[in-house]
Structure formats: structure tokens, C-alpha cells
N, CA and C atoms as an extended XYZ file, in Angstrom:
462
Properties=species:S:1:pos:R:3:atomname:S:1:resname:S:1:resid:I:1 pbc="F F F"
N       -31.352       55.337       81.910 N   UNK     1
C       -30.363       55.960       82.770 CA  UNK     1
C       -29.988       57.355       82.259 C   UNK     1
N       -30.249       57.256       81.332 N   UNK     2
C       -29.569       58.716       80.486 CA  UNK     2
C       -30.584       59.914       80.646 C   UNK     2
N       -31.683       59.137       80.475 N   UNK     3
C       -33.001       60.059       80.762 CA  UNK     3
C       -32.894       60.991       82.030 C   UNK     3
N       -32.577       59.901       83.596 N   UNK     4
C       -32.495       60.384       84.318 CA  UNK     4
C       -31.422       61.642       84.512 C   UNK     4
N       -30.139       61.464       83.608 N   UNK     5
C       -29.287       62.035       84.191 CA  UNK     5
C       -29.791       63.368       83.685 C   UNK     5
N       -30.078       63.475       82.362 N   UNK     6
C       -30.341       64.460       81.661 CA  UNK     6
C       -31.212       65.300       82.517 C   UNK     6
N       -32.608       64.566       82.754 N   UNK     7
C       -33.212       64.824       83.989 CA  UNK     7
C       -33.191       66.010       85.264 C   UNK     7
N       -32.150       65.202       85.709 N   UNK     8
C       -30.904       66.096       86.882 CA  UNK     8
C       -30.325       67.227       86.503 C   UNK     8
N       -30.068       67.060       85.329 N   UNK     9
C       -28.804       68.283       84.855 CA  UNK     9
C       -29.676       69.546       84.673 C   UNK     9
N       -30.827       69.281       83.710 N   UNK    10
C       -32.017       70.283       84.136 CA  UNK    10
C       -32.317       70.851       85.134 C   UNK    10
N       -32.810       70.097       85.566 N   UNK    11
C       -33.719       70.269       86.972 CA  UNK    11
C       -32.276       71.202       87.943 C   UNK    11
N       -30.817       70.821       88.123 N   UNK    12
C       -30.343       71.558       88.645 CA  UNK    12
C       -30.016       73.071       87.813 C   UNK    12
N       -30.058       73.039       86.569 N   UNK    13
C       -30.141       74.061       86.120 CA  UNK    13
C       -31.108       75.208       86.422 C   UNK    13
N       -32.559       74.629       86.758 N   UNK    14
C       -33.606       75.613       86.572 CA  UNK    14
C       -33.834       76.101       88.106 C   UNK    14
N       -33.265       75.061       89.182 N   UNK    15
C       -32.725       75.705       90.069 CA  UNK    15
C       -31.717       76.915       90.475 C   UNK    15
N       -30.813       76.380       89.463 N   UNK    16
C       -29.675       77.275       90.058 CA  UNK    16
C       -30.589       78.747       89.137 C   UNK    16
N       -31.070       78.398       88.060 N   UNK    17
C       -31.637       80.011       87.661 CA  UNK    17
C       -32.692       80.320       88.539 C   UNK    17
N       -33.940       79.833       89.708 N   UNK    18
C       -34.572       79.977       90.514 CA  UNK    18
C       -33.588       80.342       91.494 C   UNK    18
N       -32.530       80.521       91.878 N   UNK    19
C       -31.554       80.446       92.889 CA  UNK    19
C       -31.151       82.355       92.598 C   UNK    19
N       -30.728       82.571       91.585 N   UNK    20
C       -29.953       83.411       90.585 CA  UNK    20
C       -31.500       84.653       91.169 C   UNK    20
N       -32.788       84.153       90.560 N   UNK    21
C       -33.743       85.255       90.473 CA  UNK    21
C       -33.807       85.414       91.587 C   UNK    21
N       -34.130       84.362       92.485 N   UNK    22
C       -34.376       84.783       94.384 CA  UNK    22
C       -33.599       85.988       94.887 C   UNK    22
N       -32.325       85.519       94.793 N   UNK    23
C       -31.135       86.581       95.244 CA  UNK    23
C       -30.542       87.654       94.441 C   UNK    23
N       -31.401       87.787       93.231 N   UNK    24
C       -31.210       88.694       92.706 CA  UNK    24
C       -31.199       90.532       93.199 C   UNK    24
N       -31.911       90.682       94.260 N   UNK    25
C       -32.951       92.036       94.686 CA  UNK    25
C       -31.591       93.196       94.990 C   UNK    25
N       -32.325       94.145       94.780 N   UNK    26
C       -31.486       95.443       95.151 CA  UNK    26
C       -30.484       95.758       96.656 C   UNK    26
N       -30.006       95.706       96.876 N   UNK    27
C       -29.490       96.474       98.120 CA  UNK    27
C       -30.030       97.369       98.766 C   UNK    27
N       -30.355       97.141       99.714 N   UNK    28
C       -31.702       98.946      100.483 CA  UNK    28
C       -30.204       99.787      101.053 C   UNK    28
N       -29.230       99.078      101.193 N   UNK    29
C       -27.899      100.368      101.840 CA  UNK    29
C       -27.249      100.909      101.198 C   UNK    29
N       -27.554      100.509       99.662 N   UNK    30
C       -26.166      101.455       98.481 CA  UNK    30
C       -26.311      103.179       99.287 C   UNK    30
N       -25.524      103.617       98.789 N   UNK    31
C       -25.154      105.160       98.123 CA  UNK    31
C       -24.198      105.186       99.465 C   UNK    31
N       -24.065      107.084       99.645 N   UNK    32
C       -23.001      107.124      100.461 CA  UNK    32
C       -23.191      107.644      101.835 C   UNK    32
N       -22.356      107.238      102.681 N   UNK    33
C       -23.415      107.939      104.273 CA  UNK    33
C       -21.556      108.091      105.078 C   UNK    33
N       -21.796      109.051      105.059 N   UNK    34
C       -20.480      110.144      106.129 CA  UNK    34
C       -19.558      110.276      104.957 C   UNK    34
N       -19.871      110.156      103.520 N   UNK    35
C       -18.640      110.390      102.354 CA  UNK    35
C       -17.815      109.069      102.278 C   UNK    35
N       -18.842      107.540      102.628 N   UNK    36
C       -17.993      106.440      102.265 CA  UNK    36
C       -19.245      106.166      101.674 C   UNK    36
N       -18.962      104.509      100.778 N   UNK    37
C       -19.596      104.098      100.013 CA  UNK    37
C       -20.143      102.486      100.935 C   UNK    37
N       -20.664      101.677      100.749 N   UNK    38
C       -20.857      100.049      101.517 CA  UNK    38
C       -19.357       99.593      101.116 C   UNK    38
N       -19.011       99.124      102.703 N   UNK    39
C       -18.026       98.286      102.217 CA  UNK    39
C       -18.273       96.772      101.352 C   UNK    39
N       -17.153       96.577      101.335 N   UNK    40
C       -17.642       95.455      100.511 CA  UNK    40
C       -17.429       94.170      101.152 C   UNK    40
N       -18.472       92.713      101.222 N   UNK    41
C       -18.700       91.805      102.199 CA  UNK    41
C       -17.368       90.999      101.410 C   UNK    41
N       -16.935       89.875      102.878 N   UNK    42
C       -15.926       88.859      103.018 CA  UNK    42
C       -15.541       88.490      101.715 C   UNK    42
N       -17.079       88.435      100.980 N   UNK    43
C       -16.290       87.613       99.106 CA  UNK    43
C       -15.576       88.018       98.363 C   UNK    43
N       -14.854       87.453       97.591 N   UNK    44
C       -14.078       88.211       96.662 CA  UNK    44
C       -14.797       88.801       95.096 C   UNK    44
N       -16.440       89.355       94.893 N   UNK    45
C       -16.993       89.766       94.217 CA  UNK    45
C       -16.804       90.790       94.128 C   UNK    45
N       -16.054       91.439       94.810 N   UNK    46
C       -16.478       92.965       94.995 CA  UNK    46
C       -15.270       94.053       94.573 C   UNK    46
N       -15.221       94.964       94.355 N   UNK    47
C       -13.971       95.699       94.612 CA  UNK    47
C       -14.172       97.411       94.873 C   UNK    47
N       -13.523       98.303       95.893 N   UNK    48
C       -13.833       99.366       96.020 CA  UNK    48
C       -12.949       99.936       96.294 C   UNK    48
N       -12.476      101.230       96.027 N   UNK    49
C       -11.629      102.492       96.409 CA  UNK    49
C       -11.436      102.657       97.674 C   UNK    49
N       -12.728      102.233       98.277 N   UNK    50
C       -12.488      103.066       99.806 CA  UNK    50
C       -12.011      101.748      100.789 C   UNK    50
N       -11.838      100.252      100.587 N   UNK    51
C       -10.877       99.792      100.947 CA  UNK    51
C        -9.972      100.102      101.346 C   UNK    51
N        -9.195       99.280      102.151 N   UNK    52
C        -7.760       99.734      102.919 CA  UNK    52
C        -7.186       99.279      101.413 C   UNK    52
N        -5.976       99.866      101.548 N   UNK    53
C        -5.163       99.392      100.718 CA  UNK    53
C        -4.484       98.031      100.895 C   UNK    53
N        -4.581       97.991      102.067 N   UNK    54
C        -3.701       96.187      102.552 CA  UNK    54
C        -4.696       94.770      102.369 C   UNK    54
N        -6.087       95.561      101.569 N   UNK    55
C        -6.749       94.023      101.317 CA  UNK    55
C        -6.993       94.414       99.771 C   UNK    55
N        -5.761       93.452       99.347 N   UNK    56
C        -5.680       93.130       98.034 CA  UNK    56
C        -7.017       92.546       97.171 C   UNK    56
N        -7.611       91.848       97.927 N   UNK    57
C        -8.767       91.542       96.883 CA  UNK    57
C        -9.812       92.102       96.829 C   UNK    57
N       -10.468       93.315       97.809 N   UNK    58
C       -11.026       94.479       97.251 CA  UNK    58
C       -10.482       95.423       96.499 C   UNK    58
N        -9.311       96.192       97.246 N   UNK    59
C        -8.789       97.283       97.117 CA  UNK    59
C        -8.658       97.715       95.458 C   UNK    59
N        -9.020       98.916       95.283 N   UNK    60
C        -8.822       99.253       93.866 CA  UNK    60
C        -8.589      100.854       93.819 C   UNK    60
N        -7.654      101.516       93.008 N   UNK    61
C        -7.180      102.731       93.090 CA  UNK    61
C        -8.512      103.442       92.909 C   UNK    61
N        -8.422      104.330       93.814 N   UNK    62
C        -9.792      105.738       92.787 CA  UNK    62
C        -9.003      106.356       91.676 C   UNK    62
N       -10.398      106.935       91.332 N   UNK    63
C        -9.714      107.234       89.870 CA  UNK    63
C        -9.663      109.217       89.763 C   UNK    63
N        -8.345      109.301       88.989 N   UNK    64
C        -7.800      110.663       89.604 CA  UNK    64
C        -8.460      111.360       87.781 C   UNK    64
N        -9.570      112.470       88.236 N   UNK    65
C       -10.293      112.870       86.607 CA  UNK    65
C        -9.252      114.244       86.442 C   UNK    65
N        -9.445      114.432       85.050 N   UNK    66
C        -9.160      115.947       84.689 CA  UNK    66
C        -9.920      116.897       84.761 C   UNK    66
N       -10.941      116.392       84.414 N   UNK    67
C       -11.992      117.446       83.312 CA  UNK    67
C       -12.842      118.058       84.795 C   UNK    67
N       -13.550      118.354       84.281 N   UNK    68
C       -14.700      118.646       85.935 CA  UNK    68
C       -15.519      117.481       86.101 C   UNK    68
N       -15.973      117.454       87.018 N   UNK    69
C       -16.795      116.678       88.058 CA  UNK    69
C       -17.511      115.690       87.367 C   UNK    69
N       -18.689      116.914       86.452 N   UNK    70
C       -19.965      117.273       85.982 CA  UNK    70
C       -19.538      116.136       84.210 C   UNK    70
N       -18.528      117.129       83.737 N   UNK    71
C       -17.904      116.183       82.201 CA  UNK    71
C       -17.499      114.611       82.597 C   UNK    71
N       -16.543      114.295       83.856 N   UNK    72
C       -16.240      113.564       84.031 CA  UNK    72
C       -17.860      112.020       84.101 C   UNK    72
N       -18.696      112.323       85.160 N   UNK    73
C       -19.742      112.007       85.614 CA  UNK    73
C       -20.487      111.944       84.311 C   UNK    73
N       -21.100      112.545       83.141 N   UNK    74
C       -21.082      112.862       82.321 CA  UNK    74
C       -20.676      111.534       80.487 C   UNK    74
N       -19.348      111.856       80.918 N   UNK    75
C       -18.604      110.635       80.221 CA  UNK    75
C       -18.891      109.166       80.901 C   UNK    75
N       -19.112      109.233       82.151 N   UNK    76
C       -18.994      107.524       82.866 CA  UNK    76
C       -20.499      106.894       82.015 C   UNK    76
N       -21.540      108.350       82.281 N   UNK    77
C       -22.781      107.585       82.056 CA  UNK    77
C       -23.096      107.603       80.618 C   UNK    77
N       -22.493      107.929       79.750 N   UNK    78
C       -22.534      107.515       78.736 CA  UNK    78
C       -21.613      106.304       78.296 C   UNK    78
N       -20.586      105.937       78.871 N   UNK    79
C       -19.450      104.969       78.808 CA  UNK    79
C       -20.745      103.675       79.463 C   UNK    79
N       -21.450      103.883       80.620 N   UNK    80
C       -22.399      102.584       80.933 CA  UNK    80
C       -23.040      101.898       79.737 C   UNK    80
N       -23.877      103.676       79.675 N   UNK    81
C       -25.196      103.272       78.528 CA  UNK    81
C       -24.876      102.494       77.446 C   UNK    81
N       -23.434      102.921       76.369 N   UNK    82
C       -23.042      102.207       75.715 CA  UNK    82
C       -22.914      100.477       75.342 C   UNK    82
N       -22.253      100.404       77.276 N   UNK    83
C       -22.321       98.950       77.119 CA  UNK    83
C       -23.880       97.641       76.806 C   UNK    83
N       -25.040       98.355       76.662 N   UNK    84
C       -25.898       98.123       76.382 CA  UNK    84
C       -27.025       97.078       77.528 C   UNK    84
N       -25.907       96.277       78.579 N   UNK    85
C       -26.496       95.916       79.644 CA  UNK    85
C       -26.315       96.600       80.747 C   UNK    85
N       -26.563       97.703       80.670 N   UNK    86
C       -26.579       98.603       81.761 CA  UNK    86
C       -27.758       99.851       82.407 C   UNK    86
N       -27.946       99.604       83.275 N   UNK    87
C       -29.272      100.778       83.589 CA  UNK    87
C       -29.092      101.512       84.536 C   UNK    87
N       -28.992      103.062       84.534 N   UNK    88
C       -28.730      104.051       85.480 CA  UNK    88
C       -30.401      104.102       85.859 C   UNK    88
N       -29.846      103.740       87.878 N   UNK    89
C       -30.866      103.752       88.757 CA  UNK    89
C       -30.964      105.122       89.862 C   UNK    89
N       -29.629      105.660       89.979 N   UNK    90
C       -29.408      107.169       90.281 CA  UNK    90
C       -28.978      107.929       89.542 C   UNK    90
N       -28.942      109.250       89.668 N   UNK    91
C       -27.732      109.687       89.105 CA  UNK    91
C       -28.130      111.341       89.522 C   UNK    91
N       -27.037      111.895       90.561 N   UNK    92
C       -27.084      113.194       90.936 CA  UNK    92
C       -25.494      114.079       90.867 C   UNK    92
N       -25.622      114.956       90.800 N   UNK    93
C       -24.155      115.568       90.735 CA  UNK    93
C       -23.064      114.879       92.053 C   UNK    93
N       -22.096      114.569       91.396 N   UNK    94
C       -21.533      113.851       92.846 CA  UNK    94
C       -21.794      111.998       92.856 C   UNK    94
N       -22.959      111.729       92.436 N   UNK    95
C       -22.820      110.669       93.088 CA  UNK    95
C       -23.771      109.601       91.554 C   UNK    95
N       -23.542      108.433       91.201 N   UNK    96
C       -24.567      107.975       90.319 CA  UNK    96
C       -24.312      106.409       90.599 C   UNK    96
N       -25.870      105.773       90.319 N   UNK    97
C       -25.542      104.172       90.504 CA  UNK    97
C       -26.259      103.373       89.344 C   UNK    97
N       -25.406      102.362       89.072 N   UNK    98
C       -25.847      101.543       87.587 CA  UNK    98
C       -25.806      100.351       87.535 C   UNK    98
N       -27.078       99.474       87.429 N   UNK    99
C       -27.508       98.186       87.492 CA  UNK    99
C       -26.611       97.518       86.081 C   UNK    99
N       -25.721       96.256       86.463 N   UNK   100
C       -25.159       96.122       85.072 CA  UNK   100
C       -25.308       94.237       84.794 C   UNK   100
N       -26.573       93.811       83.750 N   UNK   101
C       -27.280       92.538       83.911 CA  UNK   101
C       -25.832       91.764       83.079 C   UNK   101
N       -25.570       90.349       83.118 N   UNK   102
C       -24.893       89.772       82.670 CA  UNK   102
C       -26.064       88.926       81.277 C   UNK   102
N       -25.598       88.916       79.883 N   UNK   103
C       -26.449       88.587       79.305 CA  UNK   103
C       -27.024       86.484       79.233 C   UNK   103
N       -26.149       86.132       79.999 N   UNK   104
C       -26.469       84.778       80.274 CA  UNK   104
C       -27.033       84.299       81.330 C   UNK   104
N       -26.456       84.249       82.497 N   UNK   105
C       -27.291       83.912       83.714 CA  UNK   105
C       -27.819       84.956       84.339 C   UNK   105
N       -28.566       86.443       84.023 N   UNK   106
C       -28.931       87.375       84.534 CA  UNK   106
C       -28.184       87.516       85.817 C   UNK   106
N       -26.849       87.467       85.804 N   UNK   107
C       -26.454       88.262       87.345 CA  UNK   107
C       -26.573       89.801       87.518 C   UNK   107
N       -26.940       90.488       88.238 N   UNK   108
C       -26.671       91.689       88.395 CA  UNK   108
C       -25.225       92.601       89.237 C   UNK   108
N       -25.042       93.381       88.715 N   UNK   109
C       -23.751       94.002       89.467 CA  UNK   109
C       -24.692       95.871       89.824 C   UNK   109
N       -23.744       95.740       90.977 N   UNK   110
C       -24.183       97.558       91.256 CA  UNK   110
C       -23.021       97.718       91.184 C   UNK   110
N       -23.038       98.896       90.465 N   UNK   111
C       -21.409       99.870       90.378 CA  UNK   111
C       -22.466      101.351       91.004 C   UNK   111
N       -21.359      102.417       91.985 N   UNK   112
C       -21.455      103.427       92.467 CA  UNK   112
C       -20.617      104.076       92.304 C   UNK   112
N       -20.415      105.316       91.908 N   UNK   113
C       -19.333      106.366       91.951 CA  UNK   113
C       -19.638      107.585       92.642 C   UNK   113
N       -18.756      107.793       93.227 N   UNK   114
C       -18.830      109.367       94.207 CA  UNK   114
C       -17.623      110.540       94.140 C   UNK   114
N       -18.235      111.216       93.713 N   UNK   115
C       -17.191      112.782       94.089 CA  UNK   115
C       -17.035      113.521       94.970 C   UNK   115
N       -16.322      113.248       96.240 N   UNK   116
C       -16.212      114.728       97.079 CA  UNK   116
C       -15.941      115.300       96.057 C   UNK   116
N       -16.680      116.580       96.936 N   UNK   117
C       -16.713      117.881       96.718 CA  UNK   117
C       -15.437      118.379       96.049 C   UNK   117
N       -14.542      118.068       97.262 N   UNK   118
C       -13.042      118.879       97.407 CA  UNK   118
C       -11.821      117.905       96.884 C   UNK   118
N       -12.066      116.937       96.347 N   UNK   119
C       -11.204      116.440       95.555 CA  UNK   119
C       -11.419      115.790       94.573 C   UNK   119
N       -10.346      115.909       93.662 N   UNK   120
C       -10.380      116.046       91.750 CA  UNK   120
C       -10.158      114.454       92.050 C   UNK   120
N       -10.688      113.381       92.626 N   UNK   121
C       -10.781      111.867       92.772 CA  UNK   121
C       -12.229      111.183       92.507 C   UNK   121
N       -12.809      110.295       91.738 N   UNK   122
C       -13.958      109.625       92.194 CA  UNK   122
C       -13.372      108.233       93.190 C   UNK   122
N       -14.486      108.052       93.642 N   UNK   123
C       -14.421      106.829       94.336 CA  UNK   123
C       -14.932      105.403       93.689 C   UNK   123
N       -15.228      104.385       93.628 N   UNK   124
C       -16.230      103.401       92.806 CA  UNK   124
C       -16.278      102.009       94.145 C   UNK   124
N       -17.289      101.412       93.766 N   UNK   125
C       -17.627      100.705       94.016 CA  UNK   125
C       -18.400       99.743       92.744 C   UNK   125
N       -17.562       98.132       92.846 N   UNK   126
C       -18.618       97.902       92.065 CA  UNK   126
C       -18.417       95.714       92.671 C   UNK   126
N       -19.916       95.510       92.898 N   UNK   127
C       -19.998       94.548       93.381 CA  UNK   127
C       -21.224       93.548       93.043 C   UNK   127
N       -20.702       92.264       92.998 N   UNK   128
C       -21.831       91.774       92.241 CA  UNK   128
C       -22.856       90.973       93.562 C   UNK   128
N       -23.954       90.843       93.609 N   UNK   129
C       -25.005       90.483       93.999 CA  UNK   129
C       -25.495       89.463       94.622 C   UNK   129
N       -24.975       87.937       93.566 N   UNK   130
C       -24.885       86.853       93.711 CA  UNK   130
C       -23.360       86.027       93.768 C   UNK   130
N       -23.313       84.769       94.382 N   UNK   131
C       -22.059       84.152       94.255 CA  UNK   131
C       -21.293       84.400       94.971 C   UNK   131
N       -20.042       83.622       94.805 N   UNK   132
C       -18.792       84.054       95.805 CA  UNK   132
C       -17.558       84.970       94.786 C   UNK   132
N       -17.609       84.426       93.911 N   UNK   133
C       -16.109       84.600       92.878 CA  UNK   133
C       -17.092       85.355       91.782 C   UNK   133
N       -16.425       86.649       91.282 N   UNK   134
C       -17.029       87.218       90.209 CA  UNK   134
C       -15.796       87.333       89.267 C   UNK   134
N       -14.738       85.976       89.106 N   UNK   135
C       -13.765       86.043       88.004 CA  UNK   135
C       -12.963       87.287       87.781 C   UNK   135
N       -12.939       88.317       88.266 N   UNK   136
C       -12.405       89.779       88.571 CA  UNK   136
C       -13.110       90.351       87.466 C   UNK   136
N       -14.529       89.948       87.536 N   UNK   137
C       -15.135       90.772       86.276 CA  UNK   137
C       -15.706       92.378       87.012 C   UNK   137
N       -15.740       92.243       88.572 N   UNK   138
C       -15.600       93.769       88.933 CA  UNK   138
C       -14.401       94.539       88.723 C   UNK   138
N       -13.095       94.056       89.081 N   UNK   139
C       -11.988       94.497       88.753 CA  UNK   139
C       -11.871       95.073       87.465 C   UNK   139
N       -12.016       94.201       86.318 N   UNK   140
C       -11.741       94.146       84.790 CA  UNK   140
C       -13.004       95.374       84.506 C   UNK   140
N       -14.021       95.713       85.274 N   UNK   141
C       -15.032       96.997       85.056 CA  UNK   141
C       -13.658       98.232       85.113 C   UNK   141
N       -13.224       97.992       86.331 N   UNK   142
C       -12.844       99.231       86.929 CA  UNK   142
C       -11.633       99.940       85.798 C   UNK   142
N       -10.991       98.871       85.912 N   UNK   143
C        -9.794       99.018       84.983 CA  UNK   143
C       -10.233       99.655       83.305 C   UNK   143
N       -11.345       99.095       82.792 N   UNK   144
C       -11.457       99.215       81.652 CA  UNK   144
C       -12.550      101.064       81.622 C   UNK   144
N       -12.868      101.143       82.537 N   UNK   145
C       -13.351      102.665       82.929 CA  UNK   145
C       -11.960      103.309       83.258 C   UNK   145
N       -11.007      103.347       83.524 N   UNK   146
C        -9.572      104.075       83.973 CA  UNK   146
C        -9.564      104.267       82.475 C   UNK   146
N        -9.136      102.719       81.722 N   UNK   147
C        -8.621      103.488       80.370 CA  UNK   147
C        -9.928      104.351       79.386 C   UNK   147
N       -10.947      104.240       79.166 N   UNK   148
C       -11.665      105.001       78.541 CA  UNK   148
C       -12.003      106.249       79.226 C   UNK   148
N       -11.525      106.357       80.397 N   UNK   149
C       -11.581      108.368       80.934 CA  UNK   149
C       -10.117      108.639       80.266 C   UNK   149
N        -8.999      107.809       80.429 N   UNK   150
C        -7.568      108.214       79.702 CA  UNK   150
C        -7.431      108.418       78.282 C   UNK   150
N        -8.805      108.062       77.210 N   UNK   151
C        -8.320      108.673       76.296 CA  UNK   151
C        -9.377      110.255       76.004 C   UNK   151
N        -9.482      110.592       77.177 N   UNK   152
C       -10.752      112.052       77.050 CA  UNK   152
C        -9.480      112.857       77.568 C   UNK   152
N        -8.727      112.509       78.454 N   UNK   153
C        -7.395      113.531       79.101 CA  UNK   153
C        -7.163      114.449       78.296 C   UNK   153
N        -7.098      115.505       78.729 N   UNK   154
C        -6.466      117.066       77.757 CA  UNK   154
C        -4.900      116.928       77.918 C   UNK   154
């Protein structure tokens, strides 16, 4: 009996990681089209700036930089690289996007950031791939990028 269960517990395991790789694939709609970013779908995985403000479980402040554009943009992608599971898949003045793997069940997250032109604001997006609930581990991105641009502030 034990055999079997053990069995099961596998076997749903190597599923759910066959499950995990299937739905793993890129997004063909990221980046930005009329100066918005993809909204973000019904789940609560996701979180973005360009949300209304009245839906609390996307909605997330943009983030207001000092420095220029270029330093700012600059600092983020070195703040990714650091984290060591992270891979910049764009990256142009204005706008950059970064694949970020989870080191246990390979989930992937896309994070996007955008600069108009004409205002000292980025935008972000960052949403994970698979699942319904991402534990506010997009949130807990966003937040923890606010405080590491706050200690570069002049």
C-alpha cells in the first residue's frame, strides 16, 4: 500500500513539473503599444502600475526616479543581474524586460519597465506565467526595487 502511495505522490509530482514546463513559454504580447504595458489577467499573479488604482490586487504605485532615465534603467539592470536568477531578454532606452526563474519549481516571471519620455516615472509590470496565486512574490519584487533605487537618491 505504501508503495502505491509513494507511487502517486511521484507520479503527481512529475506531472505537475510536466505541467510547470508545458506552460512555461514566453508571451508573444509583452512590451508596450500606445505607452501602456499588458494588462494584467483576472489572477492575482500579477501586479502593474498601469492598473486602475481601485483594483487592489494588481494595482502598484510607479516608481517616481531621481537620477536620469538612462542611470536609473541602468541601476534596475544591474539590481536584476545581481539577483542571479534573472535574464535580460530586452533592453532599450525607455523600455527593458527580464525573465526571473524561481530556483525550485522553475516558474518563470516577466517583469517590464517603461519610461515615457516626458515623465520622471517608470511604469512596471511584473507577472508570473504559471498558476493562480504568486504569494505576492510579484508585489514583494516591486517593493524591494522601490527600496534599492531609495538608497541611490541624491
Amino acid at each position: 500500500m505504501i508503495r502505491w502511495f509513494l507511487a502517486l505522490i511521484i507520479a503527481l509530482f512529475v506531472g505537475f513539473l510536466f505541467y510547470v514546463d508545458l506552460n512555461n513559454d514566453r508571451p508573444e504580447n509583452l512590451g508596450v503599444t500606445d505607452g501602456l504595458l499588458m494588462p494584467c489577467p483576472a489572477s492575482p499573479n500579477c501586479v502593474s502600475s498601469q492598473a486602475l488604482e481601485s483594483d487592489e490586487m494588481h494595482y502598484v504605485e510607479s516608481i517616481i526616479y531621481k537620477q536620469s532615465a538612462l542611470e536609473t534603467q541602468l541601476l534596475l539592470e544591474q539590481y536584476f543581474l545581481n539577483q542571479g536568477d534573472a535574464r535580460i531578454v530586452s533592453s532599450e532606452l525607455g523600455y527593458f524586460y527580464v525573465e526571473i526563474k524561481s530556483s525550485f519549481f522553475g516558474y518563470i516571471d516577466d517583469v517590464e519597465l517603461y519610461w515615457p519620455e516626458a515623465d520622471s516615472v517608470f511604469h512596471i509590470r511584473s507577472a508570473s506565467r504559471v498558476g493562480y496565486s504568486d504569494m505576492n512574490v510579484n508585489r514583494d519584487r516591486v517593493l524591494k526595487m522601490k527600496e534599492y533605487l531609495s538608497t541611490f537618491e541624491k
